[in-house]
C-alpha positions as MATLAB code, in Angstrom:
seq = 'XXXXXXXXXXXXXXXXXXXXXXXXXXXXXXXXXXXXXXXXXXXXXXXXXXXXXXXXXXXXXXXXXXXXXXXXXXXXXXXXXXXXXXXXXXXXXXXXXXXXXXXXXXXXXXXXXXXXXXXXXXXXXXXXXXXXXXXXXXXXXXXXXXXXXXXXXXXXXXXXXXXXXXXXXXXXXXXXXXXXXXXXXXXXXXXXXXXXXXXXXXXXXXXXXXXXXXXXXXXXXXXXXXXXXXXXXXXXXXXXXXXXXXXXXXXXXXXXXXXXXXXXXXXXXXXXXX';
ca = [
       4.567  -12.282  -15.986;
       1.105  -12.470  -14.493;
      -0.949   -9.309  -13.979;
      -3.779   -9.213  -11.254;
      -6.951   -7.096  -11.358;
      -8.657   -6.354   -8.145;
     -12.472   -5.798   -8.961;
     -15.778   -5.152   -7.236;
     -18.909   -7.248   -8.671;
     -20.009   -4.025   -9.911;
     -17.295   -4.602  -12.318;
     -18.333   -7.710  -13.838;
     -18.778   -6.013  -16.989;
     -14.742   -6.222  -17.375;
     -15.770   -9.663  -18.183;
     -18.785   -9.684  -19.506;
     -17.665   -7.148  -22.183;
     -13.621   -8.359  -22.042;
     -12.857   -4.458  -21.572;
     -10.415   -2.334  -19.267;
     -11.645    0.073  -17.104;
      -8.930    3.479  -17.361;
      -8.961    6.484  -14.942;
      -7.807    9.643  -16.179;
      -4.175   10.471  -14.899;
      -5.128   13.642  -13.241;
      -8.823   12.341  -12.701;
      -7.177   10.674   -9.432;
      -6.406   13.322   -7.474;
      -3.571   11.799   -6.295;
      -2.073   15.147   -4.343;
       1.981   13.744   -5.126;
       1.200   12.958   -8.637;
      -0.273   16.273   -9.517;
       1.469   18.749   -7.222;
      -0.481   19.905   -5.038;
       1.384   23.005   -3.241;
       4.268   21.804   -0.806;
       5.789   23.447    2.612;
       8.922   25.930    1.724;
      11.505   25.034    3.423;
      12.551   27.257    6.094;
      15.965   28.949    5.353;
      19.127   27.711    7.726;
      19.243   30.130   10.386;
      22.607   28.572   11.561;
      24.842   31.686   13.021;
      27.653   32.864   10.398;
      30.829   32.711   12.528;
      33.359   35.453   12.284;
      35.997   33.789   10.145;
      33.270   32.644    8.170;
      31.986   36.585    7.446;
      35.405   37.737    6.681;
      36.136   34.501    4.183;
      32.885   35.988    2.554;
      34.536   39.370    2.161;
      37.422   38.560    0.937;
      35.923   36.864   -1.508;
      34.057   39.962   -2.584;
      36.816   41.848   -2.975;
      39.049   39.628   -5.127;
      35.904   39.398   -7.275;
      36.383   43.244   -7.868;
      37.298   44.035  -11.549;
      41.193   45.409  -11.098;
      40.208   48.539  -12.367;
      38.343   48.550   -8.795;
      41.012   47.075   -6.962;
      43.159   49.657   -7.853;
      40.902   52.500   -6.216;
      40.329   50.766   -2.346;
      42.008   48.216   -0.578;
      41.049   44.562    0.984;
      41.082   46.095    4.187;
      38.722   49.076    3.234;
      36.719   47.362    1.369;
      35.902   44.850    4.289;
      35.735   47.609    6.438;
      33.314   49.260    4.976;
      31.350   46.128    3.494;
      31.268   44.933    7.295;
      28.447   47.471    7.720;
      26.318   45.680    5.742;
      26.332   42.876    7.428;
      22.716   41.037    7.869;
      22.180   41.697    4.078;
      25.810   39.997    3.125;
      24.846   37.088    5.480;
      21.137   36.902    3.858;
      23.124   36.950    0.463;
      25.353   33.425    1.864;
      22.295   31.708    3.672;
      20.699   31.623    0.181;
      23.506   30.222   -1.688;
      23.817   27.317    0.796;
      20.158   26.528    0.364;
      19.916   23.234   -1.685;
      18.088   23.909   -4.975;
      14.612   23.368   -5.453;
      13.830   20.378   -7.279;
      12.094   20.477  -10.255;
       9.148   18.182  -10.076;
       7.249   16.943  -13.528;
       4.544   19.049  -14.846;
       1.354   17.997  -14.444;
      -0.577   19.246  -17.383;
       1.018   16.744  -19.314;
      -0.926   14.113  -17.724;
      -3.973   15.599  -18.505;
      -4.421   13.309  -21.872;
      -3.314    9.931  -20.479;
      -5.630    7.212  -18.687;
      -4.370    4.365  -16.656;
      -4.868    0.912  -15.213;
      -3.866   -0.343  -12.197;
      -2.707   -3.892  -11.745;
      -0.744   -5.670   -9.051;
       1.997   -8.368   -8.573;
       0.076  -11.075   -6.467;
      -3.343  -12.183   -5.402;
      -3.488  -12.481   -1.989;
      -2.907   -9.229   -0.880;
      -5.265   -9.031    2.678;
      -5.339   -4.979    1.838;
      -5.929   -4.992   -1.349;
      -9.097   -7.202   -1.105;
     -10.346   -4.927    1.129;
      -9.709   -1.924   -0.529;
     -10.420   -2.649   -4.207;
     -12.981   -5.891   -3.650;
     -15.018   -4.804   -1.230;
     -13.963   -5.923    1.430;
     -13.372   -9.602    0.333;
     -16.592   -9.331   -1.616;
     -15.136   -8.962   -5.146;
     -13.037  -11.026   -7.463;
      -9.416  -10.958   -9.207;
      -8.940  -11.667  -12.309;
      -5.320  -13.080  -13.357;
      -3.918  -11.970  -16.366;
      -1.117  -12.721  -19.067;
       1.383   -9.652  -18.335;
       3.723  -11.357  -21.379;
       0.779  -10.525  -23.758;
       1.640   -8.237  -26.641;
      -1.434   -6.870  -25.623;
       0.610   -5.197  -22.949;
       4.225   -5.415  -23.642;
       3.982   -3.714  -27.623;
       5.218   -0.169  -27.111;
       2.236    0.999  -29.057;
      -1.794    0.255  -28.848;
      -3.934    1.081  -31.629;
      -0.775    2.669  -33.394;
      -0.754    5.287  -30.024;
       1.813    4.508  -27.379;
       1.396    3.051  -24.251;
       3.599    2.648  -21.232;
       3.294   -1.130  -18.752;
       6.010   -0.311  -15.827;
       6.143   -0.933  -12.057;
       5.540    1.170  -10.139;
       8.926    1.957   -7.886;
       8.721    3.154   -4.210;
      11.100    5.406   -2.567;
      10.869    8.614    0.123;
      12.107   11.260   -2.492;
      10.194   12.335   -4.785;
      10.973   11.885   -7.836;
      11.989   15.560  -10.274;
      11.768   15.780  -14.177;
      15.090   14.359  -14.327;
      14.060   11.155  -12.432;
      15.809    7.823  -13.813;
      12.154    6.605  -14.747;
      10.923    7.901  -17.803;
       8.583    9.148  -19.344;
       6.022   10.347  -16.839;
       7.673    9.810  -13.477;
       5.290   10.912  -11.601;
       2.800    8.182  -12.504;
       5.647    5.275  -11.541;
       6.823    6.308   -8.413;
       4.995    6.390   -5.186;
       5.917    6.820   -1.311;
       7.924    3.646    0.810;
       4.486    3.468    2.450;
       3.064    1.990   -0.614;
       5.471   -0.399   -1.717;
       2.754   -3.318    0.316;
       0.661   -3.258   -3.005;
       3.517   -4.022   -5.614;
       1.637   -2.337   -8.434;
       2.061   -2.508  -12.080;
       0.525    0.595  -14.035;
      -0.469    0.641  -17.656;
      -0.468    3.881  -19.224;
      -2.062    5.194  -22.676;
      -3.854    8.560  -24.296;
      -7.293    8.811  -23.531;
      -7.845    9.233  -27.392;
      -6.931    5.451  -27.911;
      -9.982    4.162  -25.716;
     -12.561    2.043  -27.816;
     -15.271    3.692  -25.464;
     -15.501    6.377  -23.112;
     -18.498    5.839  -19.752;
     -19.685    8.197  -16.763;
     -20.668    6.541  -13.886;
     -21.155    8.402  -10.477;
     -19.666   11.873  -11.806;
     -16.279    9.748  -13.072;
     -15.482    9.332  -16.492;
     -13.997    5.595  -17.320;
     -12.226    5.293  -20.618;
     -12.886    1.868  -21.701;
      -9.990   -0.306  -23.953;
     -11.176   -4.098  -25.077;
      -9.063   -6.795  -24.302;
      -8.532  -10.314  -26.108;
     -10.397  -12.347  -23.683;
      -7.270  -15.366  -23.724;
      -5.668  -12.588  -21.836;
      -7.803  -13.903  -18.831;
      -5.928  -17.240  -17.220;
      -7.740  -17.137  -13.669;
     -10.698  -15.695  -11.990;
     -10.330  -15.850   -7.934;
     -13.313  -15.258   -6.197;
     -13.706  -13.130   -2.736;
     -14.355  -15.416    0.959;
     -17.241  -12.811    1.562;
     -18.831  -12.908   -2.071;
     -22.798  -13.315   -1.834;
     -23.905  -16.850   -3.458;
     -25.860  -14.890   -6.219;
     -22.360  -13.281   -7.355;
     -20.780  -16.621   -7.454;
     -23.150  -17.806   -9.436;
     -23.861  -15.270  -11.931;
     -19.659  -15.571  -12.247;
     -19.555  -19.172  -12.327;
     -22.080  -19.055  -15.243;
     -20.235  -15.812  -17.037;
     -17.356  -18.668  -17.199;
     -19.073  -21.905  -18.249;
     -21.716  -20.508  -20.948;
     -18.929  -18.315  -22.599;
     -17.311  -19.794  -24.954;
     -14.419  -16.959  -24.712;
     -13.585  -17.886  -21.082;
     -13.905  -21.774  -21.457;
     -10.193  -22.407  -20.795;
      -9.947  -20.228  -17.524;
      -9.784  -21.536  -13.859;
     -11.679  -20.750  -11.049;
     -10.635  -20.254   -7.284;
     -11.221  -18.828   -4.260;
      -9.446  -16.774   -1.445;
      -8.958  -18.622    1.421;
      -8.132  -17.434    5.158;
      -4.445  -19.084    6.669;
      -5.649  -20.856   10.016;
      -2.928  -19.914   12.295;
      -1.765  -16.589   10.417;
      -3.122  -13.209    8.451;
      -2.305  -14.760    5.548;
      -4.414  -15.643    2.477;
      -4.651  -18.577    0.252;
      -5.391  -19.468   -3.683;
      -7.527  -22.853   -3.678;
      -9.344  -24.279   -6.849;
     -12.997  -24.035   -6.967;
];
């Protein structure tokens, strides 16, 4: 499995220093993952027919303990509960309300960091959102590595999954476990095909603030790196301090270079050797 890692030249120090940049799980702000307060939704205000109201009664009554049977009958009983109507109808409006889903609790994010790779790398919108607008580089990655696929890091746990897309949200039940709210995200998202690494914050080898945001830092074995791909609308001095990151060190001697290249006749993008 390959692994792809959208990057800004700001980043080069992913390289340079062969370490992951985490984001705190709740550090995102991502409004879905964290629960930010949702609509109620508005009770059915469908009229209760007739037949319906007195199906409802009779109900009541043959719930009556006998003891209370005994003392009034059906026809009393509905007669008189009849009266009562709105509040008897407010009573079967709420029991035909679906159940509100449970959704996971977000203070248990609150000591995880993650990583966010992605399936392929020619992705037009992801260039321009996480490279800089075509400015930036990829870096492809060996997804098969123990490095990722060990259950545990630095004896702590971590979590590699795709992320899955669907409309519903997903509750604490949800078939993906654990932390469901970190692996599934809206049908609109499902263009980016990510791949999210999880792990506790604690297990970082280095924790940086840059610009108010706090980046917990994990080193990687640099064979991890297979390819670099670099951006059409990278500046010639960030090709070249990348092309010499690659030739003088000796950790990345072994890994190819290419660059992003436009389809002629469609919005496509192509992978070409340096």
């Amino acid at each position: 499995m390959k692994l792809y890692l959208y990057l800004s030249f700001r980043h080069l120090d992913v390289l340079r220093n062969n370490r992951l940049h985490f984001t705190g799980a709740v550090e995102r702000q991502d409004p879905f993952e964290i629960n930010r307060p949702s609509v109620r939704k508005a009770p059915d205000q469908t009229p209760i027919s007739n037949d319906d109201f007195q199906t409802e009664l009779r109900r009541q009554y043959s719930a009556l303990p006998k003891h209370m049977q005994a003392l009034v009958t059906e026809e009393y009983f509905c007669e008189q509960a009849a009266k009562k109507r709105p509040a008897i109808e407010k009573q079967m409006r709420q029991r035909q309300q679906p159940k509100v889903k449970k959704l996971p609790d977000p203070k248990k994010l609150q000591s995880l960091a993650l990583c966010r790779f992605f399936k392929a790398p020619d992705n037009p919108v992801l260039w321009e959102r996480y490279c800089d607008n075509y400015k930036g580089f990829v870096i492809e990655l060996d997804g098969g590595h123990s490095y990722f696929m060990h259950p545990k890091h630095k004896e702590q746990p971590q979590v590699l999954r795709p992320v899955t897309y669907s409309n519903e949200r997903p509750s604490v039940k949800a078939r993906v476990q654990p932390f469901p709210s970190l692996f599934y995200r809206g049908e609109g998202w499902s263009f980016e095909q990510e791949v999210r690494l999880v792990r506790p914050k604690e297990a970082a080898d280095k924790v940086a603030n840059t610009s108010n945001q706090e980046f917990f830092l994990f080193n990687f074995p640099p064979g991890l790196v297979k390819k670099v791909i670099t951006g059409c609308n990278a500046s010639a001095d960030d090709r070249k301090q990348l092309k010499q990151l690659l030739s003088v060190d000796l950790r990345y001697k072994k890994v190819k270079q290419a660059n992003i290249w436009l389809d002629p006749d469609l919005f496509e993008l192509h992978v070409k050797p340096a």
